[in-house]
C-alpha positions in Angstrom: -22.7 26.2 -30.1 -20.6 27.9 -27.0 -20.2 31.3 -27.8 -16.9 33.3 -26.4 -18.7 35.5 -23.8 -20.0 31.9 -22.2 -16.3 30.9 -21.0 -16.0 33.0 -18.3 -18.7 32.0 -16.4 -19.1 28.4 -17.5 -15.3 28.0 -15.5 -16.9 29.9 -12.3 -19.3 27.3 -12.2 -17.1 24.8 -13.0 -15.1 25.8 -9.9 -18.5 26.7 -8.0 -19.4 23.0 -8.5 -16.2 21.4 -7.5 -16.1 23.7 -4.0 -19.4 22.2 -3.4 -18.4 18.6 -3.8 -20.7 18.2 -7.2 -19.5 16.6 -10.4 -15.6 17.5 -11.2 -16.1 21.4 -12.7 -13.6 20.9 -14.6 -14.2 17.7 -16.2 -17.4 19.3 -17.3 -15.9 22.2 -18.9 -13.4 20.1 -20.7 -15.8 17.8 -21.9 -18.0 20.7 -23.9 -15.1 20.8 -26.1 -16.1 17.0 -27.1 -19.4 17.6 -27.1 -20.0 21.1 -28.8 -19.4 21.5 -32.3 -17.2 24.5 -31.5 -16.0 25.9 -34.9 -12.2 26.8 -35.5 -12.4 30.0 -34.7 -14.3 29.3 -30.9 -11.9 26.4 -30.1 -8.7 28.5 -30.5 -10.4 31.1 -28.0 -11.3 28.5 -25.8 -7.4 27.2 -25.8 -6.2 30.5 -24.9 -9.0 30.7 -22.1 -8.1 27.4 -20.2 -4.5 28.4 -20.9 -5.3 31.3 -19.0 -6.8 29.4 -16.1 -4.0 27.2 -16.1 -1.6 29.5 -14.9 -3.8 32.3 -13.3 -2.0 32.1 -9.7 -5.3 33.4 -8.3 -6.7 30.0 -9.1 -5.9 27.5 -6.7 -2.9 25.1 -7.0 -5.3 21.9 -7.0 -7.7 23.4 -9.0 -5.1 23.8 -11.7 -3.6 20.5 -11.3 -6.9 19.0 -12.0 -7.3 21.0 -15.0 -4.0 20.4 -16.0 -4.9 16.2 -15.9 -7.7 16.8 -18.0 -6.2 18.9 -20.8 -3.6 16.5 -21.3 -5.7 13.9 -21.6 -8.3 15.2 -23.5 -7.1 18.5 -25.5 -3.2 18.7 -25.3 -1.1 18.6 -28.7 2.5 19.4 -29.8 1.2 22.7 -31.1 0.9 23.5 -27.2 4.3 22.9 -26.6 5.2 26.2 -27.4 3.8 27.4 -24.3 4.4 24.9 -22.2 7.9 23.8 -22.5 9.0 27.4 -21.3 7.0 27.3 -18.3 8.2 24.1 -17.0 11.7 25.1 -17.8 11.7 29.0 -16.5 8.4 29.6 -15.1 7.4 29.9 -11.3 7.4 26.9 -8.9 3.6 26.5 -9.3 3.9 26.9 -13.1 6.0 24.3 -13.0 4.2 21.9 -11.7 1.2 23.1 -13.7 3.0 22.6 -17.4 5.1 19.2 -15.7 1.4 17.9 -15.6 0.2 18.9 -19.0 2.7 18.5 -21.4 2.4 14.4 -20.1 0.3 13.7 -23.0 0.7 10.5 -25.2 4.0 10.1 -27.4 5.2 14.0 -26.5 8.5 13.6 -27.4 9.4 17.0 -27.2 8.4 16.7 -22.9 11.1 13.7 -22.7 14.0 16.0 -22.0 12.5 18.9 -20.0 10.7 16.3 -17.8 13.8 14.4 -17.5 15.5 17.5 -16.1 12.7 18.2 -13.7 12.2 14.9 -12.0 15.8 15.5 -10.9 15.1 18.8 -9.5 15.9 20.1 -5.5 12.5 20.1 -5.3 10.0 17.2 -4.0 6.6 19.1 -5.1 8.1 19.8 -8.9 10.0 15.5 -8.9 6.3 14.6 -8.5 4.6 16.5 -10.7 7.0 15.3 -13.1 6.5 12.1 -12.5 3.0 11.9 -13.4 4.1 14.4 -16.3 6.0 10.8 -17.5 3.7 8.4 -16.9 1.6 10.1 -19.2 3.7 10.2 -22.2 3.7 7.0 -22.7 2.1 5.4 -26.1 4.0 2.5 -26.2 7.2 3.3 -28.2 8.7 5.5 -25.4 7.6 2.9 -22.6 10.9 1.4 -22.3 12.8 4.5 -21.5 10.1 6.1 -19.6 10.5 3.5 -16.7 13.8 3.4 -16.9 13.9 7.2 -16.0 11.3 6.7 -13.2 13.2 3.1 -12.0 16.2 5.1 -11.8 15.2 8.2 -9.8 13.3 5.8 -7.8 16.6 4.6 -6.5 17.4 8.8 -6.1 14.6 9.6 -5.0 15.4 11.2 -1.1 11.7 11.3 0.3 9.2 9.2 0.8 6.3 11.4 -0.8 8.4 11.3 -4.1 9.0 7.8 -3.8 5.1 6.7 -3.3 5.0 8.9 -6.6 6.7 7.3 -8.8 5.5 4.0 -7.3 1.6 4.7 -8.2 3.1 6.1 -12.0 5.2 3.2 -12.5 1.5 1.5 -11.8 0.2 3.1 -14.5 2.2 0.7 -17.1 1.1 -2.1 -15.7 3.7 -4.5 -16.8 4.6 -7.7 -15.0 8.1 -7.2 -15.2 7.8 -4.5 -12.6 6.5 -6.8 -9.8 10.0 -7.7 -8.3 10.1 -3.6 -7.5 6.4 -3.1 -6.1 7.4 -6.6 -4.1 10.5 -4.6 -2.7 8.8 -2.2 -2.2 6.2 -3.8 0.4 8.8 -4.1 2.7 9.4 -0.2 2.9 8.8 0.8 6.8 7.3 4.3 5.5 3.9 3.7 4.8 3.0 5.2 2.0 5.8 3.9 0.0 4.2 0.4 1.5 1.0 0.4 0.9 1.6 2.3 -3.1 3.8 -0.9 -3.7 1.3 -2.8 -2.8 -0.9 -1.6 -4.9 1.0 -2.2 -7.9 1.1 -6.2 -7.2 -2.9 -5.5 -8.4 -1.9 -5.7 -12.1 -0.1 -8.4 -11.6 1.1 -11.0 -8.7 3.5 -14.2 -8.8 3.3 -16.8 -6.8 5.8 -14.8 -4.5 3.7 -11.8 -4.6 0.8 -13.8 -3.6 2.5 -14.9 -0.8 3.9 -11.6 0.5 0.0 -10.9 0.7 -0.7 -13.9 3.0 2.2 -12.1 5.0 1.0 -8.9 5.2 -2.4 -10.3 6.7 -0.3 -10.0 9.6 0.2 -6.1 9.2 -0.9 -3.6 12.1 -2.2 -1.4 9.4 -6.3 -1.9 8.1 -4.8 -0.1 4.9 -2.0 -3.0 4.4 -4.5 -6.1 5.3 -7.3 -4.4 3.1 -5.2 -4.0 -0.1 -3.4 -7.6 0.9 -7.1 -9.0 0.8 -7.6 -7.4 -2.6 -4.7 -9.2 -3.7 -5.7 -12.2 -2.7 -9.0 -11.7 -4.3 -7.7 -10.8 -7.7 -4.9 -13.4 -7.7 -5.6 -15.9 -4.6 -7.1 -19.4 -5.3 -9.6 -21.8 -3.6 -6.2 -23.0 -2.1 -6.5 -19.7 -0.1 -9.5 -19.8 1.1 -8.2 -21.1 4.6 -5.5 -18.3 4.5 -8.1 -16.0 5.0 -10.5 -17.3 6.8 -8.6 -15.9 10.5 -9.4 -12.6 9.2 -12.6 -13.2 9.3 -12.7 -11.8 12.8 -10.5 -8.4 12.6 -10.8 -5.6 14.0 -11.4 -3.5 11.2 -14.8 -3.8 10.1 -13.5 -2.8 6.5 -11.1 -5.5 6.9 -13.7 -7.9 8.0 -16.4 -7.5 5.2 -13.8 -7.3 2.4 -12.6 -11.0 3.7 -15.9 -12.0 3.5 -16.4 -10.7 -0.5 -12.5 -12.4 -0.8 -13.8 -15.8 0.6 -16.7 -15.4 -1.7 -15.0 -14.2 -5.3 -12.0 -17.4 -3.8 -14.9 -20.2 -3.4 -15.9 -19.5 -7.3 -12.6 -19.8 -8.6 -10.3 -22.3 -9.3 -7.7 -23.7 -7.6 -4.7 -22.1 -9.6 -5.2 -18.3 -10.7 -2.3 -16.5 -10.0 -0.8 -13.9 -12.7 -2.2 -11.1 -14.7 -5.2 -9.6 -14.2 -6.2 -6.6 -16.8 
């Protein structure tokens, strides 16, 4: 069983082993809670620990964020609420972004408001944070009106960074209805707004979808013809098989072996198998 005293230097090498490019630190700390059988007494300490890492400005921003992921999936409830509402709502820019990220934890009503307020803040760095914060509140029930919030500041949103955001959270639901906005989306001159669109016809790809794919085999961009490939692998047909076979010789060698694994997954299918994919 952890003991208290064990904390302090299980998180320095937690962040020891993330510096050094090892297994996420963090993960591994998080995942002791799971696997010790910490007794009522030691988890409670353990909360108030990681809550002190959380917000610890000495620790760095990404570090934080990443624990900040992982506690909300793994270890956030309303009881922690109490804590975090406040910060998100009064605390420092950084703190912020830090609660924005872990209060988006399954069917959180109480975050609805707060992060409703946030995504429509001045700032990029905190409508981003907030975004994810969203995405991760949903359980279902609150589905509907989280992408209604994230469809509408979508629309708001003023940069490109916030907008590739939302795009890659609106992902997240993975709900066919939402194709006409990743297909809109595809034709966004800013890259990263382009190629996050994209990504969302993964889930799921009409017949239009599919051929805004065959399009964008066309692209300039590796990134754009390598996730239009994908596309086509998940959702193209033996029908497509001749689409892709000029690719066959691009540039890219990326772009060139992941045509050849498309022609190959296309040649065992058959020839109508466009839609969802899970």
């Amino acid at each position: 069983m952890l003991t208290v005293p064990d904390y302090e230097a299980i998180w320095e090498r937690a962040c020891a082993e993330g510096e050094n490019g090892q297994e996420d630190g963090v993960l591994a700390l998080l995942n002791l809670m799971e696997e010790e059988p910490l007794s009522p007494e030691n988890r409670e300490v353990f909360s108030q620990f990681l809550f002190q890492q959380l917000f610890d400005a000495q620790v760095p921003l990404e570090k934080r964020e990443s624990l900040a992921a992982a506690m909300a999936a793994l270890f956030m409830g309303p009881e922690h609420n109490k804590i975090l509402v406040p910060r998100l709502v009064l605390g420092t820019k950084e703190e912020r972004m830090v609660a924005a990220i872990a209060i988006g934890f399954s069917g959180n009503h109480a975050a609805l408001k707060p992060l409703k307020t946030a995504i429509c803040d001045a700032d990029s760095d905190i409508q981003k944070a907030a975004a994810f914060g969203l995405s991760g509140l949903k359980n279902g029930e609150l589905d509907g009106e989280l992408i209604e919030i994230l469809l509408d500041h979508l629309e708001l949103a003023s940069s490109a960074d916030v907008r590739a955001a939302i795009l890659v959270n609106l992902k997240l639901f993975a709900r066919p209805s939402l194709e006409p906005v990743f297909l809109s989306h595809s034709y966004s001159a800013e890259p990263e707004t382009q190629i996050t669109a994209l990504g969302g016809l993964l889930f799921f790809c009409s017949a239009d979808g599919l051929e805004r794919a065959v399009e964008l085999l066309q692209s300039q961009r590796p990134a754009v013809r390598a996730t239009a490939l994908s596309i086509l692998e998940r959702h193209g047909s033996r029908k497509d098989l001749e689409r892709v076979f000029p690719i066959l010789g691009d540039e890219d060698l990326r772009v060139r072996n992941l045509a050849r694994e498309t022609m190959q997954r296309l040649r065992e299918k058959g020839p109508n198998s466009v839609g969802w994919v899970s």
